[in-house]
N, C-alpha and C positions, 0 to 999 in steps of 0.2 A: 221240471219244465225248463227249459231251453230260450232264454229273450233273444235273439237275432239282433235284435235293433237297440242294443244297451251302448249307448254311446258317453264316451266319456269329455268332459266339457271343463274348461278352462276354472278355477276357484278363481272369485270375486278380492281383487286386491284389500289387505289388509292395509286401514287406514295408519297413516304415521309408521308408515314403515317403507314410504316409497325415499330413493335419495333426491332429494332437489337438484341437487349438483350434478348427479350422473347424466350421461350426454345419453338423448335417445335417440331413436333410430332416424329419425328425421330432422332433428334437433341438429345447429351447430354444434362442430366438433372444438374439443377443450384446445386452446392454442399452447404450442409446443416449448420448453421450455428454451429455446436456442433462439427463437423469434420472440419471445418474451425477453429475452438477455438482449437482446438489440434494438428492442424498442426501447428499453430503461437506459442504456447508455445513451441512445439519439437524445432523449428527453433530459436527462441528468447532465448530460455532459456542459453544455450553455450553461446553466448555471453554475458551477463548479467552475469554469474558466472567467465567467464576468463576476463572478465572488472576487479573484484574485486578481484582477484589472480593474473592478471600479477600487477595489482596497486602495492602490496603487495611487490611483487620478484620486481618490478622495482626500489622503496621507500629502500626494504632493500639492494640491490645492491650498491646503491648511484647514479641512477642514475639522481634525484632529491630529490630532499628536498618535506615531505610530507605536501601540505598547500590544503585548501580546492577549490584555486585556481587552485591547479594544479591537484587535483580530475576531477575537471571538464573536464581539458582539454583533459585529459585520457578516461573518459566518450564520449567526442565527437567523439574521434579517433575511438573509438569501436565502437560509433554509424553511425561513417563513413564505417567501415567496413560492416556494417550489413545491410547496405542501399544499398551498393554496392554487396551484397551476394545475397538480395532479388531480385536484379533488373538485375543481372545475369540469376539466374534462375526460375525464371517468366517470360523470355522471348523465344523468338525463339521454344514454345513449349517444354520447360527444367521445371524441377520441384525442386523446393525448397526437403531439407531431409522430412522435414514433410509433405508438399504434397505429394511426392512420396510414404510415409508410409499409407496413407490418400487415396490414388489413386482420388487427385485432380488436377486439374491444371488450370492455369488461361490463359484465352486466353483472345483475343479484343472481343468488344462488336459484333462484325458481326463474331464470330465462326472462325477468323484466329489466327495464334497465333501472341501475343500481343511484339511488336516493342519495342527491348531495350528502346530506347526512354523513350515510355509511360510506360514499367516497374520501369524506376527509377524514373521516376512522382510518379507511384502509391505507391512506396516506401516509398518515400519523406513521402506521402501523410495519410500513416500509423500515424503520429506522428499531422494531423489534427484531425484524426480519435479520439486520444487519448484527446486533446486537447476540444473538444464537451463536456467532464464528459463520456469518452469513447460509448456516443450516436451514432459517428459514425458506430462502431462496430457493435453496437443492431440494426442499418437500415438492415442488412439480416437477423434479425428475422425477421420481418413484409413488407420489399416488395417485391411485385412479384415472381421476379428472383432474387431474395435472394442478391442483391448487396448491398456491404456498402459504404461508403463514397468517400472512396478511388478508389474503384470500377466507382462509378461518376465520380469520377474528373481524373481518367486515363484512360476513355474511357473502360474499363476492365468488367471482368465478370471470376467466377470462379464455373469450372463445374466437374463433377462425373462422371471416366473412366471406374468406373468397380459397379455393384449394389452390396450392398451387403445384410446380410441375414437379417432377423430380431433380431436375436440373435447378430450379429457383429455390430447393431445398437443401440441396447439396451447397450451394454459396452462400444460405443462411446457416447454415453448420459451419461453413469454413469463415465466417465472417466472426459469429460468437466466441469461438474455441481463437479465432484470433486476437481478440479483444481482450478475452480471460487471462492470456497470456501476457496481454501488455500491459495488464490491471493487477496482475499478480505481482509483477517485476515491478512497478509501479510501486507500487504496498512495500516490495521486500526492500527496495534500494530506500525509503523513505522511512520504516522502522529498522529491520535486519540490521542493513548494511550501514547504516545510515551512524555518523559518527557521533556519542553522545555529550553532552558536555563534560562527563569527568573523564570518558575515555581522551576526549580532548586534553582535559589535564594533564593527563598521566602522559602523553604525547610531547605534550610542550616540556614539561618535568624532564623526562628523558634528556629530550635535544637539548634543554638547560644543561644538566648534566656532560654531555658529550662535549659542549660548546666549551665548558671549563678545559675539558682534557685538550683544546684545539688552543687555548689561551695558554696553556703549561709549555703545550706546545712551541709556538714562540718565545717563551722565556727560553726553555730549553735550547732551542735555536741561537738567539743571541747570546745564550754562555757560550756553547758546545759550537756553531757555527754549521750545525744541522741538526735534522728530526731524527726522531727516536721511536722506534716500537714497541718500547719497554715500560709498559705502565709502572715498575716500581722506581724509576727514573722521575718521571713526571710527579707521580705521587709525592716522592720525595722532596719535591720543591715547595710544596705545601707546608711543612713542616710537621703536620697534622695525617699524616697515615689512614689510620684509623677513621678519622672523619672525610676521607675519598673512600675508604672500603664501605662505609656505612650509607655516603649517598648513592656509592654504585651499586647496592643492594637492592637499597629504597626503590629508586626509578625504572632501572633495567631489569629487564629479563636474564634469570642466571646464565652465565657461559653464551651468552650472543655478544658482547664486547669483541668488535676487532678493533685491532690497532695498525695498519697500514702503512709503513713507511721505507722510500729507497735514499734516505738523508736528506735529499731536496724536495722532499712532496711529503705528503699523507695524507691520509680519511681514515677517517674512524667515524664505523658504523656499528648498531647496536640494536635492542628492538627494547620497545617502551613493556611496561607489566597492563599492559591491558589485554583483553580477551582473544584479540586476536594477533598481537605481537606485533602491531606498527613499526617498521622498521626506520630509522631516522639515523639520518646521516650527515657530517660536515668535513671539509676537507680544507686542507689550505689554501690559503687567496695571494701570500708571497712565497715564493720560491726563496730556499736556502740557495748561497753563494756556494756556485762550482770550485772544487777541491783545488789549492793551485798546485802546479807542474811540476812546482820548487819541494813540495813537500815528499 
C-alpha cells in the first residue's frame, strides 16, 4: 500500500546540545574583531597615558621617591582601576566609552546581560588573553562567534547593536590594522630595538676604548708634530702592546677598527661587540700645526 500523505517533520531538539553562543537568526550578530580592536584601545588608552602623567605629578610633588619599584606599584593601581571600569560597564547591559562608540556590547553567553560577577572575571581575564603572545585576542578572528579567550572563560560573548554601512566598515578596518601597526612598532622600538643596559655597557666600553687611542693620539702629536694612522705607533707609546691588543679584543668588534688621519685631523671609528654592532666614534677636537714652508 502506497501513503500519499507520509510527511516528513522536523526531530525535536536534543537538550544540551544547543550552542548558547551561537548568533541565531534573529538574535544580534557576534561583533567583529576590527571594531572590537577599537573599542579596547578607545577604552585602554586613558589609562595607559594618565598611569605615566599622574607617575610624573605624583614623583614631582613628593609624594614618593621615584624607583622602579614603586613604578610598578602605580602601574598596578591604574591596572586596578581599569579592571574595575571594564567590569562596571560590561555588565548589567552598560557599555564601556568604546563599545558605546562601537555600538557593541557584551552580554552572557545565553543573550542576557552578563553578571557583574562574570564581568570582572572577564576583565581579569583580558591580561590572560595578553599573556597567550596576545593569541587570545586573534581567537575572534577565527571562531565561530567571534569569541576570544576572555569571552571562554567568563562565560561572555560580544555582540553588534546597530549594522553598519559598508563604507563605516571599510574605516573601521582601516582604522584597526592602523592602530596594530602603531602598537606593534610601539612594542618593537620599546623591547627589540630598545637599548639594553649591558648592551649599553659594552657601547660605553667601546667609546672608552677608542677614546684612549684619541688620547695616544695627542701624545703622538706633541712628539711627532702630527697624527698618525698607524695603530702600532700609538700602541707603542703605551709601552704595553699587548695590553692595547687585549682591550681592543675585549670591547670591539674584530676588523671594524678605523683609524683616519691626513697629519692635522683624525677619527677613529669602530663598532662595540654587542648584537647589533653600535658603531661609536671620536675625532679630534685640536688640529695639528701646518707643516712649515722652511721644511
Amino acid at each position: 500500500m502506497e501513503n500519499n500523505d507520509l510527511e516528513f517533520k522536523p526531530l525535536p531538539e536534543i537538550p544540551g546540545l544547543e550552542d548558547p553562543a551561537a548568533p541565531s537568526a534573529d538574535g544580534p550578530v557576534p561583533a567583529g574583531f576590527n571594531e572590537r580592536f577599537v573599542a579596547y584601545v578607545i577604552d585602554a588608552l586613558p589609562f595607559v597615558l594618565l598611569t605615566y602623567a599622574t607617575l610624573k605629578l605624583a614623583v614631582k610633588a613628593g609624594l614618593f621617591p621615584y624607583s622602579s619599584g614603586n613604578e610598578w606599584v602605580w602601574k598596578f593601581l591604574w591596572m586596578g582601576l581599569y579592571i574595575i571600569y571594564e567590569a562596571v560597564f560590561s555588565s548589567g547591559g552598560r557599555a564601556t566609552l568604546g563599545k558605546w562608540l562601537m555600538n557593541i556590547r557584551v552580554r552572557a553567553a545565553d543573550g542576557g546581560d552578563l553578571p557583574f560577577g562574570k564581568a570582572f572575571v572577564r576583565a581579569l581575564a583580558y591580561f590572560l588573553s595578553s599573556a597567550t603572545f596576545n593569541l587570545g585576542y586573534l581567537m575572534a578572528l577565527f571562531t565561530n562567534n567571534k569569541r576570544a579567550l576572555h569571552d571562554y572563560v567568563a562565560g561572555s560573548r560580544v555582540v553588534s547593536i546597530k549594522e553598519r554601512s559598508d563604507w563605516a566598515d571599510g574605516l573601521v578596518l582601516a582604522v584597526s590594522w592602523g592602530l596594530m601597526v602603531i602598537l606593534a612598532g610601539t612594542w618593537l622600538n620599546n623591547t627589540v630595538l630598545k637599548i639594553t643596559p649591558s648592551e649599553k655597557r659594552q657601547i660605553v666600553a667601546a667609546h672608552r676604548t677608542i677614546s684612549k687611542l684619541a688620547t695616544l693620539e695627542l701624545i703622538y702629536m706633541r712628539r711627532e708634530g702630527r697624527y698618525t694612522n698607524d695603530l702600532r705607533k700609538l700602541a707603542d707609546l703605551t709601552g704595553n702592546v699587548n695590553a692595547v691588543r687585549a682591550e681592543l679584543f675585549k670591547t670591539l668588534e674584530p676588523e671594524t677598527l678605523v683609524i683616519a688621519s691626513n697629519g692635522r685631523r683624525f677619527r677613529i671609528t669602530a663598532k662595540a661587540r654587542n648584537w647589533r654592532h653600535t658603531e661609536v666614534e671620536v675625532s679630534s677636537a685640536v688640529d695639528a700645526p701646518a707643516p712649515s714652508l722652511m721644511e
